[in-house]
N, C-alpha and C positions, 0 to 999 in steps of 0.2 A: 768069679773071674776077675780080671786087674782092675776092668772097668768097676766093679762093685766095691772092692777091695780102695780104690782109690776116692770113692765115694764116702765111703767109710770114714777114713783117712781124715777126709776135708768136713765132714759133718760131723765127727766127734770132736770137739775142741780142743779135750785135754791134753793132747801130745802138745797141741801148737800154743796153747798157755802157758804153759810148762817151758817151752823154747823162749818165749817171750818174756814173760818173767823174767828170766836169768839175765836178758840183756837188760829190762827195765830196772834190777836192783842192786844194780852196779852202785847204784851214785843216790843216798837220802836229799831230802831236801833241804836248802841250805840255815842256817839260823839267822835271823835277824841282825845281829852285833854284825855277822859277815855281809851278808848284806850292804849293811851303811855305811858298811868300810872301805867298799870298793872304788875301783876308780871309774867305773861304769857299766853300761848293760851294754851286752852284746846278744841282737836277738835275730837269728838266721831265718833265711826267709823262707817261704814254699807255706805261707797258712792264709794268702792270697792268691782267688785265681784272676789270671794274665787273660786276654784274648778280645773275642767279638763279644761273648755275652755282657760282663760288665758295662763294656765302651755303652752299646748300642742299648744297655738297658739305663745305663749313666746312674749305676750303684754298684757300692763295692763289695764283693764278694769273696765269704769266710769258706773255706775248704774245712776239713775235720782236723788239719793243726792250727785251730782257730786258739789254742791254751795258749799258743806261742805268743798272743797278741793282747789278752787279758791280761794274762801272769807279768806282760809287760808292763800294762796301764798300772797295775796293782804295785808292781816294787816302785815304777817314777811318782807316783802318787802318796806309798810311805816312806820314800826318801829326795825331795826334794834338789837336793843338791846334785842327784847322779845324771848324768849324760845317757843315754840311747842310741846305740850303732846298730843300724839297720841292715844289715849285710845280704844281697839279693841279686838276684838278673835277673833272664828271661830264660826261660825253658824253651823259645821257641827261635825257629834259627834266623828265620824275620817277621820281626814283632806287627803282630797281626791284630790290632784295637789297642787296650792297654797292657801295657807291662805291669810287672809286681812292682816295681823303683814307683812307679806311678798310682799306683794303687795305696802302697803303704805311705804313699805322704799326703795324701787324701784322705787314707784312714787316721793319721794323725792328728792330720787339722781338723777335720771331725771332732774327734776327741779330745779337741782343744789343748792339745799338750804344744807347750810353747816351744816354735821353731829352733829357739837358742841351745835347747835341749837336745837338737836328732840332730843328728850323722848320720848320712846314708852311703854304703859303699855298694854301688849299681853293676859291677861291671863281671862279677865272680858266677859260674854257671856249676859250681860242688864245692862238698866243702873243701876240699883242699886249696880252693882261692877264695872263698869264704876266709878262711882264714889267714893267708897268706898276705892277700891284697888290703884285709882290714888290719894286720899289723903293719904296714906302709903305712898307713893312713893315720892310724893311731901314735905309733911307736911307744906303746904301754910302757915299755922299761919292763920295771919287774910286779908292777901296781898291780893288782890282781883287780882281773873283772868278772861279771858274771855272765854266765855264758847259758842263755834259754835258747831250748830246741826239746822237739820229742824225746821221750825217756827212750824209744828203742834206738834213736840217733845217737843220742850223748856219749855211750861208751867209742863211739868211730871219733866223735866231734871233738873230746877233751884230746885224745891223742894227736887229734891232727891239729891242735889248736895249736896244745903245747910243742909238737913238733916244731912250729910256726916260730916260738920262741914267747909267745903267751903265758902268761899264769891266772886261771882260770877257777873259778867257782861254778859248780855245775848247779844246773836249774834244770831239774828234768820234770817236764811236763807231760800231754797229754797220754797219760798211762792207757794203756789199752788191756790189759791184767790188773786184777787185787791183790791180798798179799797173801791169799789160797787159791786153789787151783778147786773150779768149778765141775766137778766128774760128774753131774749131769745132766751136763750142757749139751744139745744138739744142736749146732747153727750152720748150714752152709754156708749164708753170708759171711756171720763171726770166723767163721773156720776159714777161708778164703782170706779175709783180713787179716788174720794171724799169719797165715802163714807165708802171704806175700809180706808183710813188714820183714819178717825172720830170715826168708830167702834173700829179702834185697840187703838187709843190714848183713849179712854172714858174707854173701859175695862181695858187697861193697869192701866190709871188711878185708878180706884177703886182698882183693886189689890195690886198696891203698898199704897193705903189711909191703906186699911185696914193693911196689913204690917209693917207699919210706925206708926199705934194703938197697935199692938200686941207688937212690938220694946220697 
C-alpha cells in the first residue's frame, strides 16, 4: 500500500543520496593561495541554537551545522590577516532567552579570536538578506570573499550572494553524502535527513529563481 511504499522510500537511502550529492558537488573545496587572497570570511549562521535552553543552561549550543563554525576557527587561524562576517538573526519572531547574534559572539570570545577580527551582521532572517544586508555593511567592491555555509545550501547561497553583487569563494561544508552512493544503506533517520535537506533546498530554490525574475 502507499503507507508501505513511502516507508520504503524514506528507509532506503539511495534515492535521497543521490539527490543530495548533486547539490553537495556543485562547488570543491577551495585552495589555499585562494584562501589568503581573500578579502574575508563570510560565515552564515543557523549552526547555533537560539532560545530558553542555552540562556537557562548558560552554554552555548552547536546544532549539526556545527562545520560552519570550525571550518571558520580553522581558515582565521591559517590566515591571520582575514576578517570574519558573521551574518545571522533570530528564527524566532520574539526572541525568547538568547539569540544566534548572541550566541555567536560568546562563541567567539570563547575561542579567543580577537574582537577586531568579527563583524557581525544581526538583523537578516534568509539568505537573501544574509546576503543583501552584509553587502551594505561590507561593500566588498569586487574583492572576493569566502563564503562558509552547508554544502547542500551553497549552490542557493553563491547565487543569491553574487546576485547581491558579491564575488564569492565557496566553502562548502558540512557534507551529509560521500563521493559514492551507499546502496546498502537502511536508515529511517538518515532517510528523513536526506530528504528534508533536498525538499527544503529545491523549494527554497525555486522560490528565490523565481524572486530573482521578478527582481
Amino acid at each position: 500500500d502507499v503507507c508501505s511504499s513511502d516507508l520504503v522510500l524514506v528507509t532506503y537511502t539511495a534515492p535521497a543520496q543521490f539527490l543530495v550529492s548533486r547539490l553537495e558537488n556543485k562547488f570543491e573545496q577551495p585552495t589555499q593561495s585562494s584562501v589568503g587572497n581573500a578579502g574575508g570570511v563570510i560565515v552564515l549562521g543557523g549552526a547555533l541554537v537560539e532560545g530558553q535552553v542555552p540562556f537557562e543552561r548558560k552554554q552555548i549550543v552547536i546544532n549539526e551545522n556545527g562545520e560552519r563554525l570550525t571550518t571558520a576557527l580553522q581558515v582565521l587561524k591559517q590566515n591571520p590577516k582575514l576578517k570574519l562576517l558573521y551574518s545571522t538573526g533570530s528564527g524566532q519572531l520574539l526572541v525568547n532567552g538568547i539569540s544566534e547574534f548572541d550566541a555567536a559572539k560568546q562563541f567567539f570570545q570563547q575561542q579567543q579570536v580577537d574582537s577586531k577580527r568579527l563583524i557581525f551582521e544581526s538583523s537578516s532572517r534568509s539568505t537573501y538578506e544574509n546576503a543583501n544586508r552584509s553587502f551594505e555593511l561590507i561593500n566588498p567592491g569586487k574583492t572576493q570573499w569566502i563564503l562558509i555555509t552547508s554544502a547542500t545550501h551553497m549552490n542557493r547561497a553563491v547565487r543569491t550572494f553574487e546576485e547581491a553583487g558579491w564575488s564569492v569563494i565557496p566553502y562548502p561544508v558540512d557534507f551529509q553524502t560521500g563521493t559514492s552512493i551507499n546502496y546498502k544503506q537502511f536508515s529511517p533517520s538518515k532517510g528523513i535527513q536526506l530528504w528534508n535537506r533536498w525538499i527544503h533546498e529545491t523549494v527554497a530554490s525555486i522560490l528565490y529563481a523565481v524572486r530573482f525574475q521578478l527582481d
